[in-house]
N, C-alpha and C positions, 0 to 999 in steps of 0.2 A: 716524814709522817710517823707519827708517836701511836705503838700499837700498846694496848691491853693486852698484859700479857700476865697473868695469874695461875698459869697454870702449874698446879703439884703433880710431875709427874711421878709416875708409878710405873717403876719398872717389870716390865714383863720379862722372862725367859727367851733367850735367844732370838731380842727384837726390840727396838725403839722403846722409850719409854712412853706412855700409854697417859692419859689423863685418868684422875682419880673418877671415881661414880658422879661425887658431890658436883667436882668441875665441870661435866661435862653433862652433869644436868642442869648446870647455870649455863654454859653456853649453849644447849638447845632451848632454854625461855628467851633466846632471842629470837626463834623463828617460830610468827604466829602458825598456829593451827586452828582447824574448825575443830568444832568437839561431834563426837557422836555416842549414841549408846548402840552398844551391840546386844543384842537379843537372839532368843532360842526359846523354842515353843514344847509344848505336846511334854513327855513324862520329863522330862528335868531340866524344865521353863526355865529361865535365869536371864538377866543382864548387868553388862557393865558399861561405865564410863570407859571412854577413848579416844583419844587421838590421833594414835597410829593409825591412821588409814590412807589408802589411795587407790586412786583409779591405776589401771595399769595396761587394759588393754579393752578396745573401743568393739576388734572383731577378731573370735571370740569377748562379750562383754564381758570382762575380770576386775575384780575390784582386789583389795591386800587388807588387813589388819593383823596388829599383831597383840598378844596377849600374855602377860608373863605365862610363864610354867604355875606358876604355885596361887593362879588366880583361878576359883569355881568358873568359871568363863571357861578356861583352856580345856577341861574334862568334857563338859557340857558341848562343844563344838567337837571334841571330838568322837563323842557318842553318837549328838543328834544328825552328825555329816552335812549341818546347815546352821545357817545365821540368818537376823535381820539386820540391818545400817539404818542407824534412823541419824537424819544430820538435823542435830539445833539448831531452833532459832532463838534471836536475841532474848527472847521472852524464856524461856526454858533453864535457866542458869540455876533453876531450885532442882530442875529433875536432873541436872549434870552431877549436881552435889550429891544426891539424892542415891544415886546409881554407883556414884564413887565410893560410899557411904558403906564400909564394914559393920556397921548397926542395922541394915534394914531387913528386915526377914527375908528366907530363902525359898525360893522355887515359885509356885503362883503366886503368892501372900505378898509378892514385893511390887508386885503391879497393884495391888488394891486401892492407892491412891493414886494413881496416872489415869490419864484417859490413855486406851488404847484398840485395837481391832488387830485380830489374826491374819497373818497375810496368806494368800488365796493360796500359795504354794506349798510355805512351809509351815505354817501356823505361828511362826515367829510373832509377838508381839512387835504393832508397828504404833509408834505411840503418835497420838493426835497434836498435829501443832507442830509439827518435826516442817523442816524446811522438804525434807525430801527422805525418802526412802527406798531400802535397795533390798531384796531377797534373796540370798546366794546360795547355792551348795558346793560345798566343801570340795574343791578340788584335788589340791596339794599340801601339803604340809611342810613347812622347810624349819630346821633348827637355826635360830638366830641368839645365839649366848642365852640369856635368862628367859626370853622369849620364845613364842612359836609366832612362824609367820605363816598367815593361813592366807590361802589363794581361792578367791572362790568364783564361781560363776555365776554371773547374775541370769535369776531366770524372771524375775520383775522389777519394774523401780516407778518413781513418779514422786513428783515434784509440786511446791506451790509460791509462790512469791513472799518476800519479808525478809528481815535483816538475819542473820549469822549471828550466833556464839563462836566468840574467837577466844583464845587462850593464846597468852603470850605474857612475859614477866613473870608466868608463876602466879597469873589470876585470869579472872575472866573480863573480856569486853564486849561489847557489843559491837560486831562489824558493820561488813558493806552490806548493802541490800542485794539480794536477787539481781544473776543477769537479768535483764531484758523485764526487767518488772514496770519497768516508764510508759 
């Protein structure tokens, strides 16, 4: 069996050699992900595009995303000690770009072109048309290299039927529909 094997490594200090940034963000555009935008409400509003996320625990409900250090997101969650999760749908790939988007104004002014409504908790911006959305507050915080990985507890979520925005290759596609949508 003939492996792809392109890896530059890059030696670390007193440990295996490591894969470069570049490589090893090529070999994670082999595993799709859904996209979401992460939000935060009330005095230093803000959202970003993401992928990092996951469920992690059913009871207590826990949800995970992670956010570089050096992105307005990471301050903002750890100010506001809350998030919103809103999961795209297929239709939504201009507000993924949009959110990813280091040109769009900051703090309310970046929602003025989104549909959106406050959520009942945290006032998070939960945008309209989202596959599903989740309200968390801030539980944990764990250091993960460039990253924070924040843990949070859901204290609302809800859901509606329609296909996924998936990201994989290092673009967008449009996924699977909704469980139980038939």
């Amino acid at each position: 069996m003939a492996q792809d094997r392109h890896l530059a490594p890059v030696p670390s200090e007193g440990g295996p050699p490591t894969p470069s940034p570049k490589v090893l963000r090529d070999v994670m555009s082999h595993f799709a992900t859904g996209i979401t935008v992460l939000t935060a409400g009330g005095e230093h509003c803000n959202g970003m595009t993401a992928n990092a996320f996951s469920s992690v625990s059913l009871d207590p409900p826990m949800v995970l995303c992670c956010v570089a250090r050096t992105a307005h997101m990471h301050e903002t969650i750890l100010r506001t000690r809350h998030f919103g999760v809103n999961v795209l749908s297929a239709d939504q790939e201009h507000i993924a770009r949009y959110f990813a988007s280091r040109d769009r104004p900051r703090g309310i002014a970046q929602f003025a072109t989104v549909e959106w409504f406050p959520g009942r908790h945290t006032g998070s911006p939960l945008l309209k048309g989202s596959l599903a959305w989740l309200e968390c507050e801030l539980a944990e915080v764990y250091h993960g290299g460039d990253h924070s990985i924040f843990l949070g507890t859901v204290l609302d979520a809800a859901k509606r039927n329609g296909d996924a925005l998936l990201f994989f290759g290092g673009g967008f596609h449009q996924g699977l529909p909704s469980p139980h949508s038939a």
